[in-house]
N, CA, C and O atoms as CSV, one atom per row, in Angstrom:
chain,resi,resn,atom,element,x,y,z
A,1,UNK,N,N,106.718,72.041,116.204
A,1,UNK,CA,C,106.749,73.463,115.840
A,1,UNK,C,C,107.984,73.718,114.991
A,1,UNK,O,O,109.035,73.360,115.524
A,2,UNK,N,N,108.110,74.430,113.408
A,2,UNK,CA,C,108.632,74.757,112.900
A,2,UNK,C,C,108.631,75.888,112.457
A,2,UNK,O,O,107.610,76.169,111.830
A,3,UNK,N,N,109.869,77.168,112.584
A,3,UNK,CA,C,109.863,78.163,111.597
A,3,UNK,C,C,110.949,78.355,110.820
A,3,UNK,O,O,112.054,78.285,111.359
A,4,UNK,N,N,110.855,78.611,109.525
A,4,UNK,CA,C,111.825,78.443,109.172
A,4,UNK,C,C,112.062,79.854,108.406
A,4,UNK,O,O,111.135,80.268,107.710
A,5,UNK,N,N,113.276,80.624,108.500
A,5,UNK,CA,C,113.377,81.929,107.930
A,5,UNK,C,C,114.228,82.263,106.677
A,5,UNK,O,O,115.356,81.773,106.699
A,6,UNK,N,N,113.872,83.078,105.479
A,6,UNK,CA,C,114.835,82.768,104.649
A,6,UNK,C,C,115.140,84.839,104.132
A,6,UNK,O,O,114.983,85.806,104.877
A,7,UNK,N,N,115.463,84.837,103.063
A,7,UNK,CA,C,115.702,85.966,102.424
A,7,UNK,C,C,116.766,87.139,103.127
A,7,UNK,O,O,116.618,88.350,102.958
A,8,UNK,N,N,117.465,86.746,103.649
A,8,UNK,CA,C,118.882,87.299,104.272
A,8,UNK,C,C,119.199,87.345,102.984
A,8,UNK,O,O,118.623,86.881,102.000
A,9,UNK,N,N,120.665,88.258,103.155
A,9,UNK,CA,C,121.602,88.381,101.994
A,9,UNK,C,C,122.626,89.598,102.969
A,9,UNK,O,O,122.708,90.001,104.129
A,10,UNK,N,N,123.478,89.892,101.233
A,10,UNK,CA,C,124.467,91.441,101.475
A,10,UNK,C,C,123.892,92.488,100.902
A,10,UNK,O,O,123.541,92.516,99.723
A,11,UNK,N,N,123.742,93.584,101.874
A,11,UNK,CA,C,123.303,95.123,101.003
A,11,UNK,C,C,123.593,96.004,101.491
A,11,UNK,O,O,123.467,96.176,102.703
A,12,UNK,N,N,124.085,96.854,100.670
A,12,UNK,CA,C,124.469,98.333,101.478
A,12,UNK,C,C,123.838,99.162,102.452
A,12,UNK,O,O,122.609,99.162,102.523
A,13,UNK,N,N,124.466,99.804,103.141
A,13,UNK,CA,C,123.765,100.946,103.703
A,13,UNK,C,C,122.531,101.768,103.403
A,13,UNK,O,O,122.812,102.860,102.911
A,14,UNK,N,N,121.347,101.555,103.553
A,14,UNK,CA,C,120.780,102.473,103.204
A,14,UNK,C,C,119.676,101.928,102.414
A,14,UNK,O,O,118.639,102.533,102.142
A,15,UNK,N,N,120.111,100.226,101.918
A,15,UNK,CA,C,119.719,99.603,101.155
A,15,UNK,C,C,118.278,98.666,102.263
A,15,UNK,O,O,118.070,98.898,103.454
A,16,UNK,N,N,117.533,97.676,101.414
A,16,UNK,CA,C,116.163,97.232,101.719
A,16,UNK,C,C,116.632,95.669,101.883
A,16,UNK,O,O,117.737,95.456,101.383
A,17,UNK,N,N,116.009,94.557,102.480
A,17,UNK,CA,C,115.694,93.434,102.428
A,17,UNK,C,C,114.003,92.889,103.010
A,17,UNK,O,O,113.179,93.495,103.695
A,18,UNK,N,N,113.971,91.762,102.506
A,18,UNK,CA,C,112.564,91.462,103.182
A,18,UNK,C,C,112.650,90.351,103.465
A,18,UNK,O,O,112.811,89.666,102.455
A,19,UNK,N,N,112.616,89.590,104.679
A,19,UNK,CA,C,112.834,88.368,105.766
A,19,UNK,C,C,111.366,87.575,105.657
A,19,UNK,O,O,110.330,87.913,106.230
A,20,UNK,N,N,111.483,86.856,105.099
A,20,UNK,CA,C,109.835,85.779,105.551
A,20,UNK,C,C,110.026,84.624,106.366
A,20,UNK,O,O,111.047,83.953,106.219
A,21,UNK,N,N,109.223,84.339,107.149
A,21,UNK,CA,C,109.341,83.297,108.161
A,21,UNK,C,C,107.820,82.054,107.545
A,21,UNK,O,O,106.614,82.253,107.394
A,22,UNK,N,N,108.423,81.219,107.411
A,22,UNK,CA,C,107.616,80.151,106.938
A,22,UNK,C,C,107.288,78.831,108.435
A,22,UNK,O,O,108.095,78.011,108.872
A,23,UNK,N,N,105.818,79.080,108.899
A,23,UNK,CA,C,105.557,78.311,110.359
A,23,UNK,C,C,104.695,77.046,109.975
A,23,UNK,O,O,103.791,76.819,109.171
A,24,UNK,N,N,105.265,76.460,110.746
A,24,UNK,CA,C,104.394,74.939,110.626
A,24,UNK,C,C,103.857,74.037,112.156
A,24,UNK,O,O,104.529,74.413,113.117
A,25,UNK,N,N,103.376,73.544,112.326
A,25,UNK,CA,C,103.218,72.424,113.516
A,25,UNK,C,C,102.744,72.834,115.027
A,25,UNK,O,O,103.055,72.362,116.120
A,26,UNK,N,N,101.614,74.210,114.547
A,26,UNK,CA,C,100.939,74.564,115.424
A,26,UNK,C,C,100.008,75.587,114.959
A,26,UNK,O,O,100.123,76.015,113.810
A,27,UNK,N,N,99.022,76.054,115.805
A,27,UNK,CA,C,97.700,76.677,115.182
A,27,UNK,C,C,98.235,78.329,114.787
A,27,UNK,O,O,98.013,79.336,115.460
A,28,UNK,N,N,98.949,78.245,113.571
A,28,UNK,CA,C,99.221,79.584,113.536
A,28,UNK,C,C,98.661,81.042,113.754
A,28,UNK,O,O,99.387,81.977,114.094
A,29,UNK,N,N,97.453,81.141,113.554
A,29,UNK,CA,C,96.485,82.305,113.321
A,29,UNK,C,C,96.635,82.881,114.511
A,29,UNK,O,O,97.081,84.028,114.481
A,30,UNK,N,N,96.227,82.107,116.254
A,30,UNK,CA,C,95.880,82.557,116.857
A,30,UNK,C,C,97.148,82.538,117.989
A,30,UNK,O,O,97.023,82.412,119.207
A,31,UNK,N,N,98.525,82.716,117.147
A,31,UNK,CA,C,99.899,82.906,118.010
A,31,UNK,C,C,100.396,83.634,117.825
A,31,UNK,O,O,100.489,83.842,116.615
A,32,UNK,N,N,100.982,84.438,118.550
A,32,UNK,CA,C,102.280,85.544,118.402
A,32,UNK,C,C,103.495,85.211,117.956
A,32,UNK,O,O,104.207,84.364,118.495
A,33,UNK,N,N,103.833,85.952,116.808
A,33,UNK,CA,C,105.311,85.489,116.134
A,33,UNK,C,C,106.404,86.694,116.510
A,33,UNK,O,O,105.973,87.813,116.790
A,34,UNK,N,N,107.501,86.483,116.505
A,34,UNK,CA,C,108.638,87.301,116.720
A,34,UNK,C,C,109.882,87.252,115.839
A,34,UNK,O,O,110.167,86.238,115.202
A,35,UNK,N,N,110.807,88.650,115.808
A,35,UNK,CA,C,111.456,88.142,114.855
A,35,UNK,C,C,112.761,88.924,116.115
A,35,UNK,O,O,112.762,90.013,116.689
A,36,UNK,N,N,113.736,87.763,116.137
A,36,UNK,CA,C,114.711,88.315,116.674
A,36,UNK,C,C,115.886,88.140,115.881
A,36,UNK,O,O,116.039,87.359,114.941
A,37,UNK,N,N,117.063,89.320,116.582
A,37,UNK,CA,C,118.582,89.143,115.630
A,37,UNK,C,C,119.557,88.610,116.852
A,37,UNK,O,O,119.398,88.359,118.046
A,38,UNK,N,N,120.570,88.576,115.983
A,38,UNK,CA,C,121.830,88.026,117.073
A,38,UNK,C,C,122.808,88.715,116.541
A,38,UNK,O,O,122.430,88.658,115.371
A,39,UNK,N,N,123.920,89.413,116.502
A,39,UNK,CA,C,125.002,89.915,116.177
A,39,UNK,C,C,126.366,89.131,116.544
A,39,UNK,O,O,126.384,88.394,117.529
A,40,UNK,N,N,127.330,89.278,115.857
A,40,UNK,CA,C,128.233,88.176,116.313
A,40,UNK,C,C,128.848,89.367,117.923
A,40,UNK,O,O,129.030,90.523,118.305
A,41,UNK,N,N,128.923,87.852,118.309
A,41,UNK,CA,C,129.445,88.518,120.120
A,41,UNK,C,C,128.235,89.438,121.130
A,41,UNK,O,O,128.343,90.142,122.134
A,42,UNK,N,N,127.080,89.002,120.265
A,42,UNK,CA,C,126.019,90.032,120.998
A,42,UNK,C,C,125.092,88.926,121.654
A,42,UNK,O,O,125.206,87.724,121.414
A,43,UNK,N,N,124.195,89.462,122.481
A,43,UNK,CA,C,123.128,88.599,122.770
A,43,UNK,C,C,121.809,88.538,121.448
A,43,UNK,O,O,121.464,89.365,120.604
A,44,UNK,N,N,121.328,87.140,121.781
A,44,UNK,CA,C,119.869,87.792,121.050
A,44,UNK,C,C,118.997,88.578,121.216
A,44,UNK,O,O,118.514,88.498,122.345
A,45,UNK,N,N,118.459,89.502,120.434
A,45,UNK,CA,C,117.366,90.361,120.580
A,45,UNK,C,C,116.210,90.386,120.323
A,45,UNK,O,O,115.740,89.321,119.922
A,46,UNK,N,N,115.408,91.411,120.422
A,46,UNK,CA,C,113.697,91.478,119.887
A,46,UNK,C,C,114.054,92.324,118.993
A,46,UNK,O,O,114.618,93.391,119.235
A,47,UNK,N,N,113.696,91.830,117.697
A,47,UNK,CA,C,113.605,92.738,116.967
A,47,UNK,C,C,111.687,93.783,116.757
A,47,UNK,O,O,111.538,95.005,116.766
A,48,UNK,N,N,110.793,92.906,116.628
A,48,UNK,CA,C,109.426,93.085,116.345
A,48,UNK,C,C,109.023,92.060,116.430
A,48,UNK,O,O,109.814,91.187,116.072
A,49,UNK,N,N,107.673,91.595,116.914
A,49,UNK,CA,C,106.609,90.944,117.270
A,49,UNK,C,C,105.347,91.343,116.879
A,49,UNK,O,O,105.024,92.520,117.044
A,50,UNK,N,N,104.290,90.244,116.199
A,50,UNK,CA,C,102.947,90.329,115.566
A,50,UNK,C,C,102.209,89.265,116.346
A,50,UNK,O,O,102.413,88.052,116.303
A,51,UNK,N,N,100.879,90.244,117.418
A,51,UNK,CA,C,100.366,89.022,117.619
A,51,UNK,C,C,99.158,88.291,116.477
A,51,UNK,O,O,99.067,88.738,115.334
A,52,UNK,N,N,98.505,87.433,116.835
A,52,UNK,CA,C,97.724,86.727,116.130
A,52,UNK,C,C,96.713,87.637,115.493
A,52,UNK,O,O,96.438,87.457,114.307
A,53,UNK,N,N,96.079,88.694,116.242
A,53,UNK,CA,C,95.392,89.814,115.391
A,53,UNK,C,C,96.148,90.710,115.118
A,53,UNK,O,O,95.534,91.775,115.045
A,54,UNK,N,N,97.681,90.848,114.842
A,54,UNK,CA,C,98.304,91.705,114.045
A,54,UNK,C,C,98.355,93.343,114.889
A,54,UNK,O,O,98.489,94.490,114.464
A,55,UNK,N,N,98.223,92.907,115.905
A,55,UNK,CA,C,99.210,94.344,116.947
A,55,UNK,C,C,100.615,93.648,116.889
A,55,UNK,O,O,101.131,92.548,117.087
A,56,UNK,N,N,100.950,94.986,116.486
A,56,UNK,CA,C,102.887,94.949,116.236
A,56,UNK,C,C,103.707,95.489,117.527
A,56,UNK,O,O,102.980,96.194,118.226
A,57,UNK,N,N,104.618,95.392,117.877
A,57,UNK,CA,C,105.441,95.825,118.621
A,57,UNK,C,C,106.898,95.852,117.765
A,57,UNK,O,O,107.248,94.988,116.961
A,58,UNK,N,N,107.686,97.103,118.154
A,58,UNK,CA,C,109.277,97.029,117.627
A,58,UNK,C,C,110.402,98.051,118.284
A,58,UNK,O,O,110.263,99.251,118.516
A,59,UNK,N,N,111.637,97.154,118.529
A,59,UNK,CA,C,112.697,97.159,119.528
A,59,UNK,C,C,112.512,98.869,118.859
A,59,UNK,O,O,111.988,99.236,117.807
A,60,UNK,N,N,113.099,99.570,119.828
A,60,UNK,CA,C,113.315,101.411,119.578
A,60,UNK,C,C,114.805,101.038,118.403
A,60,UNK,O,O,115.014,101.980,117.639
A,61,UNK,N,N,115.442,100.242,118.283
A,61,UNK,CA,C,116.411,100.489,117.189
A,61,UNK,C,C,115.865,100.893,115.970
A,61,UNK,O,O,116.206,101.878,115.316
A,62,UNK,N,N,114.754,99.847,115.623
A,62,UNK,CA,C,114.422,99.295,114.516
A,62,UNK,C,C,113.102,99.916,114.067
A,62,UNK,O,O,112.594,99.617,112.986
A,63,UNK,N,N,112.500,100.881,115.010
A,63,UNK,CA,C,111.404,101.814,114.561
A,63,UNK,C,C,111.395,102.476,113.644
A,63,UNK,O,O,112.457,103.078,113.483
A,64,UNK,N,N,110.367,102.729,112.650
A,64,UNK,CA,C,110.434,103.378,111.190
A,64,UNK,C,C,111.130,102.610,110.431
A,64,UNK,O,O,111.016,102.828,109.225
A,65,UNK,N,N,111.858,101.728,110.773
A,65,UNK,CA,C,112.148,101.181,109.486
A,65,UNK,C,C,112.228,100.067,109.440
A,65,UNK,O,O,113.108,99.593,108.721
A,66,UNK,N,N,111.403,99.241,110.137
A,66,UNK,CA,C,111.100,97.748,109.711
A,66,UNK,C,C,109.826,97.258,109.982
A,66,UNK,O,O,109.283,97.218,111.086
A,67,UNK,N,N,109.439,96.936,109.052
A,67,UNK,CA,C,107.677,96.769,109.606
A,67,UNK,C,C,107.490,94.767,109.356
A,67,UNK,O,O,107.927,94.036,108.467
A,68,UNK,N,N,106.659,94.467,110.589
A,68,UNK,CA,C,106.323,92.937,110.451
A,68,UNK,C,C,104.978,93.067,110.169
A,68,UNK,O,O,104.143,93.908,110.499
A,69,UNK,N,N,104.930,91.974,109.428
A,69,UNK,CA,C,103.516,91.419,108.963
A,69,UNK,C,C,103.196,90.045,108.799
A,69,UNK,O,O,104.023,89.187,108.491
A,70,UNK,N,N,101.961,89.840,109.012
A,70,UNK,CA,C,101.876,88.209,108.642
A,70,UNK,C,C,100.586,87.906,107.388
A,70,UNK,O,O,99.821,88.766,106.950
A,71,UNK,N,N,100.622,86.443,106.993
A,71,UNK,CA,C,99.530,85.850,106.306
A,71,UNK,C,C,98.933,84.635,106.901
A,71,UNK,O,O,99.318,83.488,106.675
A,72,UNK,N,N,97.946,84.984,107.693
A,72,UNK,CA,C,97.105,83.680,108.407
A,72,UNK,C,C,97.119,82.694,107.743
A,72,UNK,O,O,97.481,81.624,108.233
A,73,UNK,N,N,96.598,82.844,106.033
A,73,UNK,CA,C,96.025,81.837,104.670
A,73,UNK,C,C,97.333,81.139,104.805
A,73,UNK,O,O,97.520,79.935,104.984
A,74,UNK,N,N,98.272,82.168,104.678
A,74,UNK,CA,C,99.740,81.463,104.100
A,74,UNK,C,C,100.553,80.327,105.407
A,74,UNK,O,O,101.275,79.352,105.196
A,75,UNK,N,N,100.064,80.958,106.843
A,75,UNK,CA,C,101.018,80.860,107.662
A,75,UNK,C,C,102.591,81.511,107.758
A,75,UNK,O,O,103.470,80.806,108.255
A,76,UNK,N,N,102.851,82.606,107.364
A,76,UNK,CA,C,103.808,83.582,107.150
A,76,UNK,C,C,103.710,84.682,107.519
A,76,UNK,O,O,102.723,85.414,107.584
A,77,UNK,N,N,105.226,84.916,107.902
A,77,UNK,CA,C,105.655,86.279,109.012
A,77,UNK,C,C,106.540,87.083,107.858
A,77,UNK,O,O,107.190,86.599,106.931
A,78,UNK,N,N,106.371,88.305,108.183
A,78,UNK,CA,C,107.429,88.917,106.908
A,78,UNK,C,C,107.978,90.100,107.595
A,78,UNK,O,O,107.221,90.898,108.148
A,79,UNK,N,N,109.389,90.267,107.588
A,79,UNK,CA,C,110.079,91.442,107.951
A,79,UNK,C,C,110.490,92.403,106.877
A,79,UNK,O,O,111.410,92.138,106.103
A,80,UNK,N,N,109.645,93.781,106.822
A,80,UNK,CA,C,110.245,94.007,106.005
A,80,UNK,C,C,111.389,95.055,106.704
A,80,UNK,O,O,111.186,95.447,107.853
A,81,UNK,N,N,112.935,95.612,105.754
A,81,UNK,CA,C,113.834,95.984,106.581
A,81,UNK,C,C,114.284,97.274,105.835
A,81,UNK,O,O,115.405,97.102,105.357
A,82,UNK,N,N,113.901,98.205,105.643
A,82,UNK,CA,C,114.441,99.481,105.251
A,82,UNK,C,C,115.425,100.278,105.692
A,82,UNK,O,O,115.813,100.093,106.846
A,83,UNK,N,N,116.083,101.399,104.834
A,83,UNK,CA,C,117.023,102.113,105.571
A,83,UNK,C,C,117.897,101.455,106.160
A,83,UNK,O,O,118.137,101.870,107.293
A,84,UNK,N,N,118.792,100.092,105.641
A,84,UNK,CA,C,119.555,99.664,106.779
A,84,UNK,C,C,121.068,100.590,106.768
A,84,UNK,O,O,121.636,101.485,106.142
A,85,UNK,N,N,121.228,99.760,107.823
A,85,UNK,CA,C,122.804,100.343,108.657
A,85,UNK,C,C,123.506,99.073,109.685
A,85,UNK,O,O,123.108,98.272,110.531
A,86,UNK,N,N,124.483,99.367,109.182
A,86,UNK,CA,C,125.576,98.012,109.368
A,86,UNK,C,C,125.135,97.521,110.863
A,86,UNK,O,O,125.113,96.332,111.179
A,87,UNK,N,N,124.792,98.579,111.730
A,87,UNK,CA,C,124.435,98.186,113.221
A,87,UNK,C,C,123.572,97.082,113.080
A,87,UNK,O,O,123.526,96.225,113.962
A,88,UNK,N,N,122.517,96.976,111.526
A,88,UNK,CA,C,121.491,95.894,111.345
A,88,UNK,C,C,121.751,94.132,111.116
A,88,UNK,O,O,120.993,93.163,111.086
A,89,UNK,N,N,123.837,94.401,110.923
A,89,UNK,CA,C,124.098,93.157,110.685
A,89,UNK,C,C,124.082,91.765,111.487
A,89,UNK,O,O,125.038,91.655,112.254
A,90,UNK,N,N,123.436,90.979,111.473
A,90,UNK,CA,C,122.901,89.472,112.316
A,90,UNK,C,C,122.358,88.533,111.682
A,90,UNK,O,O,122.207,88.639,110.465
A,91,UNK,N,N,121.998,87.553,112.280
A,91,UNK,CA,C,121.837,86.661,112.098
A,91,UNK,C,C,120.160,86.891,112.482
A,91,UNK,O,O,120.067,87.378,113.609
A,92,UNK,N,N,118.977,86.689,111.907
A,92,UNK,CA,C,117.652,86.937,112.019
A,92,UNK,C,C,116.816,85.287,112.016
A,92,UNK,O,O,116.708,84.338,111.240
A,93,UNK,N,N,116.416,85.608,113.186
A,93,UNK,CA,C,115.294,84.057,113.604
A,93,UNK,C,C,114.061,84.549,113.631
A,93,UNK,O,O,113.820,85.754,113.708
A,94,UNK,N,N,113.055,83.490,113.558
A,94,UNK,CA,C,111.741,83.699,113.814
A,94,UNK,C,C,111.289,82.618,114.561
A,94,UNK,O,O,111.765,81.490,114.697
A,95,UNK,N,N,109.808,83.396,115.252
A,95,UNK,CA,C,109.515,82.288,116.914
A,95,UNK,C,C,108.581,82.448,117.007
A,95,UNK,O,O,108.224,83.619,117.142
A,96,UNK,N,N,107.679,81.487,116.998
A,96,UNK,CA,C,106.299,81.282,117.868
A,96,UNK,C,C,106.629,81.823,119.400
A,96,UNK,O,O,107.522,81.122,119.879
A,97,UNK,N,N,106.301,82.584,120.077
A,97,UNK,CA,C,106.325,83.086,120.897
A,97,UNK,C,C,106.353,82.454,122.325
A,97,UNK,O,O,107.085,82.577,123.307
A,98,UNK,N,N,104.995,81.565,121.950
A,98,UNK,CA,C,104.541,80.440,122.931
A,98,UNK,C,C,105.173,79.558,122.848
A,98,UNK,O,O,104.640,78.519,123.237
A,99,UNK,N,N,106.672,79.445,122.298
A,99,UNK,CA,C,106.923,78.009,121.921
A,99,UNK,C,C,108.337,78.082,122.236
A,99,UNK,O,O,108.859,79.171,121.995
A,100,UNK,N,N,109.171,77.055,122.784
A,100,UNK,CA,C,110.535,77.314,123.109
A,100,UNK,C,C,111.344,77.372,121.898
A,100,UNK,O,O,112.277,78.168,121.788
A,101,UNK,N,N,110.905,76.287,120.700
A,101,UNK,CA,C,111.685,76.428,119.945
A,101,UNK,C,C,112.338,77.377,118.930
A,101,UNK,O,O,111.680,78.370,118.618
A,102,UNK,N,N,113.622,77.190,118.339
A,102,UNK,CA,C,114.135,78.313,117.978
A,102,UNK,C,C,114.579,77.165,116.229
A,102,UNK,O,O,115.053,76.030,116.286
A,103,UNK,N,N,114.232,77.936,114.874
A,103,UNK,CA,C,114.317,77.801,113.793
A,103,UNK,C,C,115.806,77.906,113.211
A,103,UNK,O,O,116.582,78.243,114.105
A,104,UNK,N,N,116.220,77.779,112.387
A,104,UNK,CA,C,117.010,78.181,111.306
A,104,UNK,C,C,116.883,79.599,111.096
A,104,UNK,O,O,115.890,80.125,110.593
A,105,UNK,N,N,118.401,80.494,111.684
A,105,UNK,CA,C,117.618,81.894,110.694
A,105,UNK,C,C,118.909,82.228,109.526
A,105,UNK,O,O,119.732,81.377,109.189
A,106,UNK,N,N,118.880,83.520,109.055
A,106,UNK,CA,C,118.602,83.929,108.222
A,106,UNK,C,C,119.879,85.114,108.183
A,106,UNK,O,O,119.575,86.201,108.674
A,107,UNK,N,N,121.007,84.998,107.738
A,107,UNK,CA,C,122.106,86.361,107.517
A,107,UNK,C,C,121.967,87.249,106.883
A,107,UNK,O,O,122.096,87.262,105.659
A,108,UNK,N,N,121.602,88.405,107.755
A,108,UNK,CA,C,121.725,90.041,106.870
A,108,UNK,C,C,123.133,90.300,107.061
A,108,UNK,O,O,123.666,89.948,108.113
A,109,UNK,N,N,123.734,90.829,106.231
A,109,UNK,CA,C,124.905,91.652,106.257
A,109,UNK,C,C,124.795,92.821,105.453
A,109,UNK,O,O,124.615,92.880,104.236
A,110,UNK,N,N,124.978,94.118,106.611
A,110,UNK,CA,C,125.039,95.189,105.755
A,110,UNK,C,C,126.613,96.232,106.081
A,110,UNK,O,O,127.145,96.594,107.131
A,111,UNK,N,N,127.009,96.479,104.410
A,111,UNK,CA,C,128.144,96.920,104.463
A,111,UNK,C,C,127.776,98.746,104.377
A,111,UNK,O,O,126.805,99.350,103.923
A,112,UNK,N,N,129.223,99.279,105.129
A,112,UNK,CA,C,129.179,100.864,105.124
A,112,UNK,C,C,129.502,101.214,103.880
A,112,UNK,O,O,129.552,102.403,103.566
């Protein structure tokens, strides 16, 4: 099982990014993906979760303004991240749900 997450960066307040998670080495379609953050000195979190038919779930931080999506064809998870605010700054993973393993993620940093 592989996910691997990319499209982090730096952006202002207020400003957009979009997180894709690229999965490999299991039956993607019919698994639940997740996208969690980590903050430095914080625990990890839930950010939003898509299951395999695309019911979403998302942490009350991050409501209205981050929507997940996936591509069965593609095998891809996509965060998109609007309206941010520095509280959004972490480190962003993505997870087969069913699966212990944990990927490579992905640095947002957003400045005030």
């Amino acid at each position: 099982v592989q996910l691997q997450a990319s499209g982090g960066g730096l952006v202002q307040a207020g400003g957009s990014l979009r997180l894709s998670c690229a999965a490999s080495g299991f039956i993607f379609r019919i698994n639940s993906v997740a996208w969690y953050r980590q903050a430095p000195g914080k625990s990890r979190e839930l950010v939003a979760s898509i299951t395999g038919g695309g019911i979403t779930t998302y942490a009350d931080s991050v409501k209205g303004r981050f929507t997940i999506s996936r591509d069965n064809a593609k095998n891809t998870v996509d965060l998109q991240m609007i309206s941010l605010k520095p509280d959004d700054t972490a480190t962003y993973y993505c997870k087969a749900v069913r699966y212990a393993s944990w990927g490579q993620g992905t640095k947002v940093t957003v400045s005030s």
